[in-house]
N, C-alpha and C positions, 0 to 999 in steps of 0.2 A: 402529735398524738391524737386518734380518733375519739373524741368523745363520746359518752354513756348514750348521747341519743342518736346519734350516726351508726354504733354497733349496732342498738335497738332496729333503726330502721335496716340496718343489710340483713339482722338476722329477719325479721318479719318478709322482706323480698324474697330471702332465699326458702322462706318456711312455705308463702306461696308459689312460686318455683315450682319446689318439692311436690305442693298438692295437688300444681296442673298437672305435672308430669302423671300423677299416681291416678288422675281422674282419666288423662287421656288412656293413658292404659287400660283402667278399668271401662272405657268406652270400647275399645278394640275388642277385648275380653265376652264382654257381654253382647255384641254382634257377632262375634265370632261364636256364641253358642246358639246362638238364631240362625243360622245358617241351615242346619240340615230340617228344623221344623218350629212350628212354634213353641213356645213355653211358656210358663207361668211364673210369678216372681217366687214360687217357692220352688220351682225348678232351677229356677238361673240361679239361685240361692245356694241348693246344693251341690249344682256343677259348676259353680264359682270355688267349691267349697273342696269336693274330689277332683278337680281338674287342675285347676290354679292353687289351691291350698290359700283361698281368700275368705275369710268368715266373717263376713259381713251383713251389721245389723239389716233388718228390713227397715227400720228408720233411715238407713244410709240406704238403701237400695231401692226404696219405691221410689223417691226422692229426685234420683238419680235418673231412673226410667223414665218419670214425669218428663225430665229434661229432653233425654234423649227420643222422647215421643215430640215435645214442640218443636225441636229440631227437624221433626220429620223423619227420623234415619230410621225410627220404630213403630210402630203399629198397631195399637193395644185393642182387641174387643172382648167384650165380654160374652162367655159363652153360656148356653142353654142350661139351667141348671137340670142335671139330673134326680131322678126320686132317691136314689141313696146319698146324693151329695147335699152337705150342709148348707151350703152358699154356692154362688154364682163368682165363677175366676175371671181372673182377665187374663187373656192370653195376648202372648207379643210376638207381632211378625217382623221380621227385618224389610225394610221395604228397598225400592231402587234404590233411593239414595243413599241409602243406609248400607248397602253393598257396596257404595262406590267408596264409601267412607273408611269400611271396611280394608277395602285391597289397598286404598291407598296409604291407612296405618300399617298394614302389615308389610306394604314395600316399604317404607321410611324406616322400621323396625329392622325388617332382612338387610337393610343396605347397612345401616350402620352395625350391626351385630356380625353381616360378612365381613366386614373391612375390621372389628376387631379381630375375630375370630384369623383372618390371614396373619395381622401384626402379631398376635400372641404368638402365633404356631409358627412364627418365621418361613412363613409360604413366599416366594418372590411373586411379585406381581411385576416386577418392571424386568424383562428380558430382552434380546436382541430382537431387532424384526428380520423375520423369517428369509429361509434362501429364496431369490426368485422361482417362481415355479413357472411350468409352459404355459404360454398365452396368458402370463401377469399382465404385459406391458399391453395386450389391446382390451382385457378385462379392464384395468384403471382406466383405461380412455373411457369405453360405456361407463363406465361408473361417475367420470367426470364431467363427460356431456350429458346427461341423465338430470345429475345436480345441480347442472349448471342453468337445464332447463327449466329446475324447480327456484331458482333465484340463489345458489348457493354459490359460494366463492371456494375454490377448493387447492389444499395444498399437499402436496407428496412428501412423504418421507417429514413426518412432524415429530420432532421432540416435544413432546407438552409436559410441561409438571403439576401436579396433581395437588388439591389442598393438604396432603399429607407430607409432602417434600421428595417424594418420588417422581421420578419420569419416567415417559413411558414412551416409548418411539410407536406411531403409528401411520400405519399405509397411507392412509387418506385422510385428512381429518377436512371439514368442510363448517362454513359458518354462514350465516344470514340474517341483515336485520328485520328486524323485526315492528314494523310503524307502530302495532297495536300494544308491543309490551315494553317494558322498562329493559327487556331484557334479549341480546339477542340467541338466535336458535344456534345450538351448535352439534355438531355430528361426526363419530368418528366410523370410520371401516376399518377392518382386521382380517385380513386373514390365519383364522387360528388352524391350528394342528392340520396344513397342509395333505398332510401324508398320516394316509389311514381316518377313519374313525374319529368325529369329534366326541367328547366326551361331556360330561355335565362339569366336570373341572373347570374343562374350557370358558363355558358359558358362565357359568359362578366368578371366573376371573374378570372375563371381560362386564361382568354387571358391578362388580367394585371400581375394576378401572373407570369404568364412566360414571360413577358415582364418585369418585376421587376424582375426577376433572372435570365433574359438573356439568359434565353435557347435554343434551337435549332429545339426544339418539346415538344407541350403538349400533352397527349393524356386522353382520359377521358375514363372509363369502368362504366357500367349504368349496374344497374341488375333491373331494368326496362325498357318501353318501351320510348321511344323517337318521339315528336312530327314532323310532317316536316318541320315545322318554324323552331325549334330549328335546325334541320340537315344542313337545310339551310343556315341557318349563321355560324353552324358551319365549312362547305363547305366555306365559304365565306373568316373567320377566320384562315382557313386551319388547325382547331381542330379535329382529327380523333375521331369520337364518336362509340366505337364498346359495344352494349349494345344486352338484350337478357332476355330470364323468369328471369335469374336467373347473378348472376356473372362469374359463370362457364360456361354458356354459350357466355357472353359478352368476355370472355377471349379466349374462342371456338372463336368467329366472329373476334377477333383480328390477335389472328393465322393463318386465314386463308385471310386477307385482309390488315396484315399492309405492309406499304412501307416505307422503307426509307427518310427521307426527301431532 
């Protein structure tokens, strides 16, 4: 039976838990309203307030800003006081790193909210892999010797199962160690929706899948053409989309534009 000071200490870990969680949020939050210009804490205060429906003391919010300014991610100066203005404001810019900080909470955010958002709505994510289409089998060759050029070890036709307990059969999947990290690099290819029109579906599926198997890079080959919406997000996604008339040349546009991640 757990005793009165064991409870005490899980509830106090899970209370701070809670609070990271709730501060990292409100970090995402409040760079995300520095985004389009700067503001002031009575700004972030009410678009904290009509945006997010967060109403939060300025004892909690200047606080918090100080933080986020010695982090660096924010930028506070104080500006000119004007003849009809009481005082002098400080205003807050998002800086570089404060951008970087930014996309990268909101990719951890999208990744794990796509991958409920599938479970909940019963979307499949694990389906057959696709019919061979013309010029698959000298597409994969570029596609192999490419990889193989960048240090990659590369296997066809991979079942991998995903932390969620789903598999996922995919075309190419490639891996490489890595000397500098604990961890090594890994990468898969897909070819999604062969025939016709990739869609944003597409690309939403395959950024769960590679979030469910943890990988390092997806990349997608399209023997169609590809909307700019879709590129867009794809760019956004950081899903390399090299597509073309045909696969053979989607494989062409690879070879000559992939990078590393």
């Amino acid at each position: 039976m757990m005793s009165i000071k064991a409870t005490q200490q899980r509830q106090l870990l899970a209370k701070d838990h809670t609070n990271d969680v709730a501060r990292q949020l409100l970090d995402i939050e409040i760079l995300y309203l520095l985004t389009p210009e700067p503001r002031s804490g009575y700004e972030l205060k009410k678009h904290l307030l009509n945006l997010f429906h967060i109403n939060i003391s300025y004892g909690t919010l200047y606080p918090h800003l100080h933080s986020l300014e010695k982090s660096k991610l924010i930028s506070g100066t104080w500006n000119s006081r004007e003849p009809e203005e009481p005082m002098k404001k400080k205003m807050y810019s998002l800086t570089a790193q404060g951008s970087d900080k930014l996309r990268a909470g909101v990719e951890d955010l999208g990744k794990i909210s796509l991958t409920m958002q599938f479970m909940l709505a019963g979307m499949t994510l694990s389906s057959n892999a696709p019919p061979p289409v013309e010029g698959s089998e000298e597409a994969f060759r570029i596609a192999e010797r490419l990889l193989a050029d960048h240090g990659y070890s590369t296997k066809r036709m991979a079942l991998l199962r995903g932390a969620s307990g789903f598999e996922y059969p995919v075309e190419l999947y490639a891996t490489k160690h890595d000397s500098g990290s604990s961890r090594d690099e890994s990468l898969i290819l897909k070819v999604v929706n062969p025939i016709g029109s990739i869609c944003s579906d597409d690309l939403l599926r395959l950024y769960v899948i590679a979030y469910d198997l943890q990988v390092t890079q997806a990349i997608m080959l399209s023997a169609s053409p590809v909307k700019d919406e879709v590129m867009k997000l794809a760019t956004f996604y950081r899903i390399p989309v090299f597509h073309g008339k045909d696969l053979l040349e989607a494989a062409s546009d690879m070879r000559t534009n992939f990078e590393t991640p």
